[in-house]
Structures are given as C-alpha cells and as structure tokens.
C-alpha positions in Angstrom: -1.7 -145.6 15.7 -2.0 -148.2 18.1 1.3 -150.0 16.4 2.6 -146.9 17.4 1.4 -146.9 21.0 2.2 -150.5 21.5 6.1 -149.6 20.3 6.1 -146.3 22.6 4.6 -148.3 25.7 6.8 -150.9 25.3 10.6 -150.4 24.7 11.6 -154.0 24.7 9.1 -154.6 21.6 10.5 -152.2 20.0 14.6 -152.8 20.3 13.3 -156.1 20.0 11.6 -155.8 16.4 14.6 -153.8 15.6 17.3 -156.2 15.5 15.0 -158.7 14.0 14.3 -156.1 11.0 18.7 -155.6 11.3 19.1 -159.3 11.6 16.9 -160.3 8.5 18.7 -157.5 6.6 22.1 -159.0 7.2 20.6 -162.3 6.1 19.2 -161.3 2.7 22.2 -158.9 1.7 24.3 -162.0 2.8 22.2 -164.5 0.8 22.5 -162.1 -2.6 26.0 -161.7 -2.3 26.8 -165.6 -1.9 24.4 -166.3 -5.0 27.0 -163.4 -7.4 30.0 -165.1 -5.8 32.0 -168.3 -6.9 30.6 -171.5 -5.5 32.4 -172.9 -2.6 31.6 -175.0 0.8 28.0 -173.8 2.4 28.4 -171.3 5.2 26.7 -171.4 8.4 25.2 -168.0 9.1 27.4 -165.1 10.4 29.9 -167.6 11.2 30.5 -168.4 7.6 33.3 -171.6 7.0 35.8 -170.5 10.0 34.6 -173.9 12.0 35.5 -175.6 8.8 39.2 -174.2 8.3 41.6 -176.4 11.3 43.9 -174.1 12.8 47.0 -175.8 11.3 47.6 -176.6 7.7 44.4 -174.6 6.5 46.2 -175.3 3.0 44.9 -179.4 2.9 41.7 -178.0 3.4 41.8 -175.6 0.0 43.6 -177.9 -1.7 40.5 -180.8 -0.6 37.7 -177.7 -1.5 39.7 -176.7 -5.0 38.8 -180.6 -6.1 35.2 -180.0 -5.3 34.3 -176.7 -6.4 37.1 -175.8 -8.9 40.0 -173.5 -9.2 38.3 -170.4 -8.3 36.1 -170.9 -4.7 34.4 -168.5 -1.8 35.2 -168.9 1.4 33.4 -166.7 3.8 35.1 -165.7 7.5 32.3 -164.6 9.3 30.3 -162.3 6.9 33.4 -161.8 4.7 33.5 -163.2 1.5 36.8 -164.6 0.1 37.8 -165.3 -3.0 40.6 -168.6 -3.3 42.3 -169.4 -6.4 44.0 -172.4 -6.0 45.2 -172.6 -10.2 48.7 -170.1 -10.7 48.3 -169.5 -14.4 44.3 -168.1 -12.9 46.5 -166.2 -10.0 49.0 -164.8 -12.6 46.9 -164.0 -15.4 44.4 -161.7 -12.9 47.1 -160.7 -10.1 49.9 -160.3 -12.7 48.3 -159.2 -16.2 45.1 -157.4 -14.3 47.2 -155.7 -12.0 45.7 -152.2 -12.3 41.9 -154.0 -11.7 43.0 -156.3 -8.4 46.1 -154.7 -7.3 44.3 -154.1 -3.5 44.6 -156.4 -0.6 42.0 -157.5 1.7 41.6 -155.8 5.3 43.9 -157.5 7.6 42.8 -156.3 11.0 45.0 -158.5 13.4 48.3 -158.7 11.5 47.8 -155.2 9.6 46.2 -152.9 11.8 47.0 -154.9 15.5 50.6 -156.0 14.9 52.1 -153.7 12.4 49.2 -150.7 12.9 49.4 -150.3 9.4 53.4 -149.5 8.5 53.9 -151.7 6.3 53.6 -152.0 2.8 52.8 -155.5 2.8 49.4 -155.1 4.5 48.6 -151.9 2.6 45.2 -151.0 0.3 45.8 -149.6 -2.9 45.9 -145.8 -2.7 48.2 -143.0 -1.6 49.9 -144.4 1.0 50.6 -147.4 -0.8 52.1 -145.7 -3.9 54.2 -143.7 -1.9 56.3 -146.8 -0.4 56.2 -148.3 -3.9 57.7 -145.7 -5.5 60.4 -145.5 -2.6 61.3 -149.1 -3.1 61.5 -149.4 -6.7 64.1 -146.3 -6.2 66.2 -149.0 -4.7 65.4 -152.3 -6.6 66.5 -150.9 -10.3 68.7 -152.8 -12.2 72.0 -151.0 -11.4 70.9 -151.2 -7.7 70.5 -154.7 -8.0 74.2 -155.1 -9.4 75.7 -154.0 -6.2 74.1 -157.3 -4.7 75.9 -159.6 -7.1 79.3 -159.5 -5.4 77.4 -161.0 -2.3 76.6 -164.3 -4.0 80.7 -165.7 -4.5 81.4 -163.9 -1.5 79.0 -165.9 1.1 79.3 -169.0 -1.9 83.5 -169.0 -0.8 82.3 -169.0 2.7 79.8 -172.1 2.4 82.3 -173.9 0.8 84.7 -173.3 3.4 82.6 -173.8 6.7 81.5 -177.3 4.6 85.1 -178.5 4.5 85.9 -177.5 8.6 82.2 -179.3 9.4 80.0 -180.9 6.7 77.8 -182.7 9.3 76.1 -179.1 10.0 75.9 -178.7 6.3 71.8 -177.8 6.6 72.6 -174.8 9.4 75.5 -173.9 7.3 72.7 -173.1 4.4 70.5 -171.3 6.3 73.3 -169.3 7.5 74.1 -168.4 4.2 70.3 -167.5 3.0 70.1 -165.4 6.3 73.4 -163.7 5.4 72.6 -162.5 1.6 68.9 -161.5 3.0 70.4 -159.4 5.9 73.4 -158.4 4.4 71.2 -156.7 1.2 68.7 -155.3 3.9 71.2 -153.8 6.7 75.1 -153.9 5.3 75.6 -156.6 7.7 76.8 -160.4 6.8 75.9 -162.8 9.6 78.5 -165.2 11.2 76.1 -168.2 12.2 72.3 -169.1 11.8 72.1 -169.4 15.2 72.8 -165.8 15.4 70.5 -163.7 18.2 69.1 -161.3 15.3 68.3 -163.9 13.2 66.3 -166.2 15.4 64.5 -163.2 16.5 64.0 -162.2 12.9 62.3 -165.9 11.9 60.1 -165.7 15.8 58.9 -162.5 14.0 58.0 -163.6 11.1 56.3 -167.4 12.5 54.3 -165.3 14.6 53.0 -162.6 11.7 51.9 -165.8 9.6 49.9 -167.2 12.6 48.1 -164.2 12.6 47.4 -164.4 9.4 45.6 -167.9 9.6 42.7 -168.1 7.8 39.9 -168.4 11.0 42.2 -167.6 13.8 41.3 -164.9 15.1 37.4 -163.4 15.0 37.9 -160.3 14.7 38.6 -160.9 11.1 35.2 -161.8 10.4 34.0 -159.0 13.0 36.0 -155.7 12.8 34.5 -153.9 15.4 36.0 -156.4 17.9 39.3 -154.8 17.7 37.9 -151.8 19.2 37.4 -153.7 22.4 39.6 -152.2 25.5 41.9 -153.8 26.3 41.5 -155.4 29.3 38.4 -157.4 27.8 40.3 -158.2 25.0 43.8 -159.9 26.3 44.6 -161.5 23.1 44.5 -157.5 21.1 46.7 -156.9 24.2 49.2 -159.7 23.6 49.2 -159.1 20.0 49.5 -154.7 20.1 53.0 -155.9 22.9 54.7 -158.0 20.4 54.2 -155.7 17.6 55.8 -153.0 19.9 58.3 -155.9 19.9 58.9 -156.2 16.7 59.1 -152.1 15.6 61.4 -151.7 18.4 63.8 -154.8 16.8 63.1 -153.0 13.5 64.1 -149.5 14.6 67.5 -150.6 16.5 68.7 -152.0 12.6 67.4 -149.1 11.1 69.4 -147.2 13.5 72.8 -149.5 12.8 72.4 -148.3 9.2 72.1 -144.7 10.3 74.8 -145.0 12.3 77.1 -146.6 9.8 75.9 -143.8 6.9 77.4 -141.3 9.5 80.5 -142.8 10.2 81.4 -143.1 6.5 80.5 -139.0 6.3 83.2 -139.0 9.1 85.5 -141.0 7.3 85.9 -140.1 3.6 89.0 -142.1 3.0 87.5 -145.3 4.7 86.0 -147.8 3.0 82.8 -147.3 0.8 79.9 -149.0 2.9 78.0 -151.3 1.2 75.2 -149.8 -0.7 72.5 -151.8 1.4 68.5 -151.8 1.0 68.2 -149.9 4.0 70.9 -147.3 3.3 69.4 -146.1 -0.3 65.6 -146.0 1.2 67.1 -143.6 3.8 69.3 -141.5 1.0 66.6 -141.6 -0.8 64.0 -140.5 2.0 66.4 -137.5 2.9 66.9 -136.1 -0.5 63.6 -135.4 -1.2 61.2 -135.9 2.2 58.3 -133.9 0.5 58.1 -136.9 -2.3 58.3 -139.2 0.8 56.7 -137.9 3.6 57.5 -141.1 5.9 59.1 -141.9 9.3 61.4 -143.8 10.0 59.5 -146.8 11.1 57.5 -146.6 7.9 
C-alpha cells in the first residue's frame, strides 16, 4: 500500500516508472526478434543500422555487408527489421516460386502513403485493393494485347536509324528518345519527338525523386510511423513531400485525360483512324465496362 501511495503522491514517479517498464519492453521484444532473424551488422538501439547506411549508393554498403554475413542479412531501420537478399536465384526462388507465401510488400510510409497516398499498385500490401489493380492490368498485358505493341519496335527502329544518319554525334539522346517513345507511346498513344521533350523530363524528375524517397535511412519516419502524423507546419519535409505528390497526380491526371480525350474523338469519328490500342486506353475500356469489378477512380 505504501508503493501505492508513493505512486499516487507522486505523478512524476509514476509516468516515470512507466516508460522505463515501456522502454524495457521494447528492448526485450526487440532483442527476441533479432536473435529469430538472419544475422546481419549490430544495431544500435531504436536507431537500428540507419547511421550505417550513407545517403548515396546505400547498394556498396549491402553489397560490403552480403560478404560478411551471407546472402540473406537483417538490416534494422529504427525498430524495423529488414530482410536483404543480395543472391537472385535466393530472390527468385522465394519472390518468384513462393509467390503466394511473400507476395506482400513492406510499409512504405514516405513514398507510399506521403507521395502517392496509397494509389499505386507499386506500393500496395497484398489484399483486396491490391488484387483489384492486378486483375485490371493483366486485362491489358495478355498476349494478344501485347501484339498490338510489336508494330512500335520497326516503327521508332526506322526512326533511330534515320535521326543517326541527319546527326550521329547525339546518338546517346537519340536512344533515350527512342526508349522514352516505345514507354510513352504503349502507356498514352503518344510517340515522342525528342528526349528533351517537357513531358519526359518531368516524367524522369518524377521518378529520381520517388527513388530518393525510397532510400534506405532517409527519412525517419520509416523507422517511426507515427511521425507522419505530425502537422504540418512541424513537419516541413511531410509538407514538401505531400506538394510534389500533388505534383505528380496532377501530371498523371492531364495524360490520363489526353487519353480520354482521344477515346472520345474516335467515338466522334468512326471513319477516322483506329487509335492506337494504348495501356491507358484498355485500363479505361476496361474500367467502364464493368465498374462494379473495378471500383477505382481515375487516379487510381
């Protein structure tokens, strides 16, 4: 009773032997886990290996750890284990052949939930969701869709070979524009003219920036979740990130919208040519014929 008293009389005793009681918790749940895990480079506690992992070129450092500990490591970002599998016939035979048992992706809380607040497929657990914009793409990646990208290949091919005769001195350019030509043109219907094209800068500043939040150790709220629940105005860097994913959907939309546009022109104009059976224009037709099967915007 006089525990009891001592804890009642005094508040700070008591918050304070509660987070010591929280704090040794954490320690021994953390210390059980590491000892079922893969062996890998020695966390520091809570903070895990992130002071470890440089900020650029994080692959060296795997690649230095994967001689040390083997082809299968852990890796902890914060108090988030990790898994690394540095061997591909290990990655394929468990990613590929065990599909069904490790099909799942990690939480990504800066580039999935921040940046893309969860629309895309790429960032997506396994569930309901997920399936649903699987099954929506496979619709438009079968084999006889796939044959209606063939005739871009000689097409943009004659074009290379051309634009190397008039100037072979920008022959790497000319290659990028013709990767960035076959990508876009299967995506939207649209070829592009140059690499240097506005769309297609945008497209790779995009892109560059998603993979930097994807860095392993770049951001902390990776390794503490509840960070992203900050406001914003304490948080700047959720602020910077949440504006250029607005960015990025917005970009998104306005080609989305092209395609739209283009599938209701040819409605207008039966004896026109056919449009180009484009990625974007069957996940639409495909989305409209059935919407209960698909229930997803747009942006999705």
């Amino acid at each position: 009773m006089d525990y009891i008293h001592s804890f009642l009389s005094c508040p700070v005793l008591g918050i304070s032997c509660g987070v010591i009681l929280i704090f040794l918790e954490i320690v021994v749940h953390d210390v059980y886990l590491w000892t079922y895990l893969p062996p890998g480079p020695c966390p520091i506690l809570l903070v895990g290996n992130k002071l470890q992992i440089p900020s650029k070129h994080p692959g060296i450092k795997f690649q230095e750890w994967s001689r040390i500990y083997g082809p299968i490591y852990t890796i902890w970002l914060g108090r988030r284990p990790t898994v690394v599998i540095s061997d591909p016939s290990i990655a394929s035979e468990l990613l590929e052949k065990r599909s069904k048992k490790y099909s799942t992706r990690p939480r990504f809380v800066t580039m999935g939930e921040i940046y893309w607040d969860m629309a895309s497929i790429l960032v997506q657990p396994y569930g309901k969701e997920w399936l649903i914009r699987r099954r929506l793409l496979h619709s438009a990646l079968t084999p006889r869709a796939l044959e209606h990208y063939k005739l871009l290949q000689p097409a943009e091919s004659s074009r290379l070979c051309y634009q190397l005769l008039e100037g072979a001195a920008e022959w790497e350019s000319l290659f990028d524009r013709l990767a960035s030509s076959i990508v876009f043109a299967v995506s939207y219907g649209h070829r592009v003219d140059s690499a240097k094209s506005p769309v297609i800068r945008q497209r790779l500043e995009f892109m560059q920036y998603a993979s930097s939040l994807n860095a392993p150790g770049a951001y902390l709220v990776e390794s503490f979740p509840m960070l992203k629940y900050l406001p914003d105005w304490i948080a700047p860097w959720k602020a910077e990130i949440k504006r250029r994913g607005c960015l990025e959907a917005e970009a998104n939309m306005a080609l989305v919208r092209v395609v739209r546009q283009d599938i209701e022109s040819a409605k207008q104009s039966p004896g026109a040519e056919p449009l180009f059976n484009s990625l974007t224009k069957q996940l639409l037709e495909t989305r409209d014929s059935d919407p209960t099967a698909f229930p997803l915007t747009e942006r999705d």
